[in-house]
Backbone as CSV, one residue per row, in Angstrom:
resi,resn,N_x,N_y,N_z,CA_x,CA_y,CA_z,C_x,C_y,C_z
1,UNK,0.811,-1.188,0.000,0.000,0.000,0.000,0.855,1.254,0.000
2,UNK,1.572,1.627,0.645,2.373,2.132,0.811,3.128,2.968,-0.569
3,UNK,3.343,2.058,-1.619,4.103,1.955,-2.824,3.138,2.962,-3.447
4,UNK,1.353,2.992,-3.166,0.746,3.751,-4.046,0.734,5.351,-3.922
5,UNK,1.514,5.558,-2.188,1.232,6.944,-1.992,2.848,7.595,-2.427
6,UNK,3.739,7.032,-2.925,5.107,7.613,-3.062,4.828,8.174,-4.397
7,UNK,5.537,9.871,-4.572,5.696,10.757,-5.432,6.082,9.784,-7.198
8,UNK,6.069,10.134,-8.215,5.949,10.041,-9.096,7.922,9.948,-9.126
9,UNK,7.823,11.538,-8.535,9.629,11.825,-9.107,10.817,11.746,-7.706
10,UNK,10.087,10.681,-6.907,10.959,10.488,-5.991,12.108,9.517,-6.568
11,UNK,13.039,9.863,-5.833,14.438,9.132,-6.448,14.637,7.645,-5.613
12,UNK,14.576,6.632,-6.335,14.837,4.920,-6.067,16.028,5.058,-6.026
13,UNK,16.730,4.445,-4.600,17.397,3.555,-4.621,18.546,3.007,-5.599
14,UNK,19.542,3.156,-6.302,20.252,2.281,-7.077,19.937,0.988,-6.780
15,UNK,19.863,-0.350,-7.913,19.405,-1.538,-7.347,21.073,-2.154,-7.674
16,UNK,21.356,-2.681,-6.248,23.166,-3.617,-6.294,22.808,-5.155,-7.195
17,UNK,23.960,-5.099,-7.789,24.094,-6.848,-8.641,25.206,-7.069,-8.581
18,UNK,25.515,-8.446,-8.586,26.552,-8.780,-8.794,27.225,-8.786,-10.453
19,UNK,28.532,-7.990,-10.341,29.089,-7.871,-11.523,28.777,-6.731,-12.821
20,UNK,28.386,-5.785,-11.668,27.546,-4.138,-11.790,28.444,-3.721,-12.765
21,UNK,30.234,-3.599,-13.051,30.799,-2.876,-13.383,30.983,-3.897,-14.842
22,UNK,30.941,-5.223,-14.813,30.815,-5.899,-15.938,29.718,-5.877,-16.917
23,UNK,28.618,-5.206,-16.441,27.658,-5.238,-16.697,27.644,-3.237,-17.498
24,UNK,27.901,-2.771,-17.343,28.258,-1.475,-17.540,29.274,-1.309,-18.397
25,UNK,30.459,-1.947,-18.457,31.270,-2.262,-19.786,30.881,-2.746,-20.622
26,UNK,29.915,-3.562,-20.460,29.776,-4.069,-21.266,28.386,-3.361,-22.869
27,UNK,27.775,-2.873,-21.665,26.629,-2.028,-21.967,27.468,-0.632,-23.039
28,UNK,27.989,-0.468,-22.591,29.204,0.818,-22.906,29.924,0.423,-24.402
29,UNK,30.802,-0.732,-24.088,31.162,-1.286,-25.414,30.247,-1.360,-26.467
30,UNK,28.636,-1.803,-26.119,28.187,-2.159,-26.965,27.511,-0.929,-27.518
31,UNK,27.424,0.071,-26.601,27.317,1.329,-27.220,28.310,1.961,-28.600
32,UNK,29.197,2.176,-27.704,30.642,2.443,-28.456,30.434,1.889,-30.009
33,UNK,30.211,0.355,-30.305,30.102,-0.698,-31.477,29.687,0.143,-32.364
34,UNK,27.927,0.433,-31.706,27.128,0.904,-32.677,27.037,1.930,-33.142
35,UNK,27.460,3.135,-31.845,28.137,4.443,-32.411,29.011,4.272,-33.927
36,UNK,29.650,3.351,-33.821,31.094,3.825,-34.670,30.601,3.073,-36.073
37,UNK,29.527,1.748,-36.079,28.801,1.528,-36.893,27.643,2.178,-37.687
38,UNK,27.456,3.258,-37.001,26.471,4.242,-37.158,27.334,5.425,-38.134
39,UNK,28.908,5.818,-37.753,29.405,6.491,-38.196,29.750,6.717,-39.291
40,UNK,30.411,4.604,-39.556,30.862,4.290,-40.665,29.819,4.113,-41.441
41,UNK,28.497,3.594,-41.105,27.640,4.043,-42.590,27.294,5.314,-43.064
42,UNK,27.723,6.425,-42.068,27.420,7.625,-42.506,28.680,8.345,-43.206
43,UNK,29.694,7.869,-43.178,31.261,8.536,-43.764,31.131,8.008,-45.114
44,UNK,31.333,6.668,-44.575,31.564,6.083,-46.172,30.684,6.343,-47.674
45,UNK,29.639,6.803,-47.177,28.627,7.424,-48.538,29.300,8.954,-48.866
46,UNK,29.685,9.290,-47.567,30.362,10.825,-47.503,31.458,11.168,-48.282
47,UNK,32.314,10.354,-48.308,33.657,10.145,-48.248,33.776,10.234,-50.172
48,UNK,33.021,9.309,-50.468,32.477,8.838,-52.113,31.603,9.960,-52.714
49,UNK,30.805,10.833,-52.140,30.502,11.821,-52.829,31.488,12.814,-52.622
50,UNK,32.075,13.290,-51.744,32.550,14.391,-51.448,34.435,13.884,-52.963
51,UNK,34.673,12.289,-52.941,35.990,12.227,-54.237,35.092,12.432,-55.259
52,UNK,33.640,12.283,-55.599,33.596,12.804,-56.936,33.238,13.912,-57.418
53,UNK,33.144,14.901,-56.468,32.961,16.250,-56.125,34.273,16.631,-56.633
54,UNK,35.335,16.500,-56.164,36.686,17.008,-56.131,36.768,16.454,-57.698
55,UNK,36.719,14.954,-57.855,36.980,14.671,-59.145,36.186,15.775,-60.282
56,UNK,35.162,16.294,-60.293,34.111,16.806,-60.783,34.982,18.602,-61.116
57,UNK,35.263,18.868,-60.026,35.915,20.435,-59.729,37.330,20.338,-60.462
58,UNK,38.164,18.837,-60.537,39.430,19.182,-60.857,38.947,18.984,-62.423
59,UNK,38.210,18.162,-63.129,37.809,18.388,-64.419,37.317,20.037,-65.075
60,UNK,36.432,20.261,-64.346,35.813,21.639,-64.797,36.719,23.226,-64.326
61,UNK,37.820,22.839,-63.531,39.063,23.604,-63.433,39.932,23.193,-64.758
62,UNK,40.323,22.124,-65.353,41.167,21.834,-66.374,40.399,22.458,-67.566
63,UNK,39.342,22.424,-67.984,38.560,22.944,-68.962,38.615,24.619,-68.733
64,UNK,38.494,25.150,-67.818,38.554,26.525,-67.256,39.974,27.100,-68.224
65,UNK,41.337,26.076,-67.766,42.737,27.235,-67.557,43.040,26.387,-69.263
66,UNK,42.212,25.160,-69.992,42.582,25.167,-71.585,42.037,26.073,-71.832
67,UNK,40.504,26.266,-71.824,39.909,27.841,-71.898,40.581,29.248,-72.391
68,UNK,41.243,29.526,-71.129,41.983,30.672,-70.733,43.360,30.520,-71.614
69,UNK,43.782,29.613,-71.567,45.344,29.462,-71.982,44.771,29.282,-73.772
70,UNK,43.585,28.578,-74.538,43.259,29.213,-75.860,43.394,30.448,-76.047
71,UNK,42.310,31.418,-75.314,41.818,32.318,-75.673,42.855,33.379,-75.641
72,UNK,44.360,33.058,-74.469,45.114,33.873,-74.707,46.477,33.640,-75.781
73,UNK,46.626,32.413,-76.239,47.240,32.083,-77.326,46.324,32.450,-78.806
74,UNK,45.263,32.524,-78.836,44.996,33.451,-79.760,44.219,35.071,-80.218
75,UNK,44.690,35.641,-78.661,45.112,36.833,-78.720,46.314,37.039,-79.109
76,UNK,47.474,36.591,-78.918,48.887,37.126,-79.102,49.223,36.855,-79.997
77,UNK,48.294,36.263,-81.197,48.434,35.724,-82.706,48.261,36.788,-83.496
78,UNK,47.343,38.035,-82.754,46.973,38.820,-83.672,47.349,40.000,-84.003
């Protein structure tokens, strides 16, 4: 009875186990796992757009300075 009149946001107790801190590494590690599994599916798509980006920029830079390097080889023709 008792249990029905205690506050909503009263603070329990920590509950003790045996092998609390094994149990917490372990919980932790398996955090850690999925974090970094979480990461690597998010880089690796990253990683692949962002080289064909660069690939993309160093093409349309080479077209830029043939461009430039025409247009001023046939100015100095004339």
């Amino acid at each position: 009875m008792s249990e029905e009149f205690k506050s909503p946001f009263q603070v329990q107790p920590p509950q003790v186990q045996q092998g609390g801190n094994d149990v917490v590494k372990g919980d932790l590690s398996t955090i850690l796992v999925g974090l970094g599994t979480m990461l690597d599916g998010t880089l690796t798509p990253l990683s692949k757009i962002v080289a064909q980006t660069l690939d993309s920029l160093t093409v349309v830079a080479k077209q830029i300075l043939d461009g430039l390097s025409n247009s001023l080889n046939d100015n100095k023709g004339r």
